[in-house]
C-alpha positions in Angstrom: -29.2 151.0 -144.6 -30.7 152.1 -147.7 -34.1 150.7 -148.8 -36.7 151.1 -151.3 -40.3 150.6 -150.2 -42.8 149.7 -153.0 -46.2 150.4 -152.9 -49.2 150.6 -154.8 -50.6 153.9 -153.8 -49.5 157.3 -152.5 -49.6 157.0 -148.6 -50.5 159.9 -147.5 -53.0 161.2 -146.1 -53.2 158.4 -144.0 -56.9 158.1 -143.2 -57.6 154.3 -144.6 -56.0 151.1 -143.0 -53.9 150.6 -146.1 -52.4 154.0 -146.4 -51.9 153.7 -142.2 -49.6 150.8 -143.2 -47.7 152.4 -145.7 -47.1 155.6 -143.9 -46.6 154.2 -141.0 -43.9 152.0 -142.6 -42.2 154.9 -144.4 -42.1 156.8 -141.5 -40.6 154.9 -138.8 -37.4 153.0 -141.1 -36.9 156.4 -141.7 -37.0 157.3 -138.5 -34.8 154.3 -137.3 -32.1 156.5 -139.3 -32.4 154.5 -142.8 -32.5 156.1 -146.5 -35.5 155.0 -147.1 -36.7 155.7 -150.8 -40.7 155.4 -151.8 -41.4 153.9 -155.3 -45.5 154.3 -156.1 -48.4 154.6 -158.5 -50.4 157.0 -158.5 -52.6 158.8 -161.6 -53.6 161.9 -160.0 -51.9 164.6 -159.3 -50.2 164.7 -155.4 -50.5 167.8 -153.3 -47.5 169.7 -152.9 -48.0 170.2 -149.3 -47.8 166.2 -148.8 -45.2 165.6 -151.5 -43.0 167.8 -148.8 -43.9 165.5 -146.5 -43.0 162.5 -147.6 -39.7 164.2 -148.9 -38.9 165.2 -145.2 -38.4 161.6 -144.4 -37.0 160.3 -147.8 -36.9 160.2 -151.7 -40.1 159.3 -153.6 -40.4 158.3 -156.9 -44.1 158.4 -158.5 -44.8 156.2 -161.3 -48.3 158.1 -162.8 -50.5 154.8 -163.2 -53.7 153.4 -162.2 -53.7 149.5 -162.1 -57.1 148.1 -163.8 -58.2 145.0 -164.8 -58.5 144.8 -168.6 -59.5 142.1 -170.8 -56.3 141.4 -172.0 -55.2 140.8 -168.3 -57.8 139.0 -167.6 -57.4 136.7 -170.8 -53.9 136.1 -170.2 -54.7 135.5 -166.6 -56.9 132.6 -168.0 -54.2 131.3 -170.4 -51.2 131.3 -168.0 -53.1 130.7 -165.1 -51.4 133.8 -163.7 -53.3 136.1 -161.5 -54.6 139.0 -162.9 -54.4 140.9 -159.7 -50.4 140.4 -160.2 -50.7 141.3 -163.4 -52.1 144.2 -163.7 -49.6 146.1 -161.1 -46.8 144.8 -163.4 -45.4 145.9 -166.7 -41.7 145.8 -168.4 -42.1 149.7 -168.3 -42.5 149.7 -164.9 -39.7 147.2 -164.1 -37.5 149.2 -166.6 -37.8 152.3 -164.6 -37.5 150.2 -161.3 -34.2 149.1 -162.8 -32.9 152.4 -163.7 -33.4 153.7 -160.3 -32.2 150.9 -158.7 -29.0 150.9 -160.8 -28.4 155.0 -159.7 -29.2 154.4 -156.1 -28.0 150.7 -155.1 -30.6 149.5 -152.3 -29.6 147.3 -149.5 -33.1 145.5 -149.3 -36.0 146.1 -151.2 -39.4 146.4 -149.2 -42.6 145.4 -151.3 -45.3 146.9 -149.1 -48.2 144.9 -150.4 -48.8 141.7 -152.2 -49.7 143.1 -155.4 -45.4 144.6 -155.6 -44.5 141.0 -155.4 -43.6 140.4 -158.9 -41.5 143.5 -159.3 -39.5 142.8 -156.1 -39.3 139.2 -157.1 -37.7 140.6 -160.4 -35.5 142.9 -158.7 -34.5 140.5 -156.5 -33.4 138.3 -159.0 -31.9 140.3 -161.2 -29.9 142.1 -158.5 -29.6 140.2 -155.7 -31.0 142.0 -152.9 -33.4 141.2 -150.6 
């Protein structure tokens, strides 16, 4: 099966509960013989040396940004009665990038590893049909 696992940080190294999760995750579908393909943000620069890593058990895709609260999230939060947390881990750039790969690779599901994915899966999803 091939999946794409998104996720709002890099997840290695895994020395918080959060980046346990996502590593953990990563690992073992891969493990369980799946293509499993990692979509994240991330600002700062990734050491080669764990970059490998994750490439040892899959494709990864990093998508430099930082997701911070703004005022114009936070006023169109207000507005639309949307959450800002959401919000601010979404953008049509991202989704248009998101789209590009997905069109390339074809996923058979599509993983959002944390809440704050939510809306791009739910776009994905609906757009594409998967799960």
């Amino acid at each position: 099966m091939k999946l794409l696992q998104l996720s709002p940080r890099f997840p290695l190294p895994p020395d918080d509960g959060g980046q346990i999760v996502l590593s953990n995750t990563f690992k073992y579908l891969s493990k369980l013989g799946n293509a499993v393909h990692l979509f994240c943000f991330e600002e700062d620069t990734i050491e080669e040396k764990l970059i490998s890593e994750v490439q040892s058990m899959g494709k990864f895709f990093q998508y430099k940004y930082t997701p911070k609260n703004t005022a114009s999230i936070a006023l169109k939060s207000l507005c639309t009665n949307r959450s800002a947390y959401l919000a601010k881990h979404f953008s049509e750039k991202i989704f248009k990038q998101l789209c590009d790969i997905y069109e390339k690779e074809k996923y058979d599901i599509i993983h959002c590893e944390h809440s704050a994915m939510a809306v791009l899966g739910s776009k994905l999803k609906k757009k594409y049909g998967v799960p």
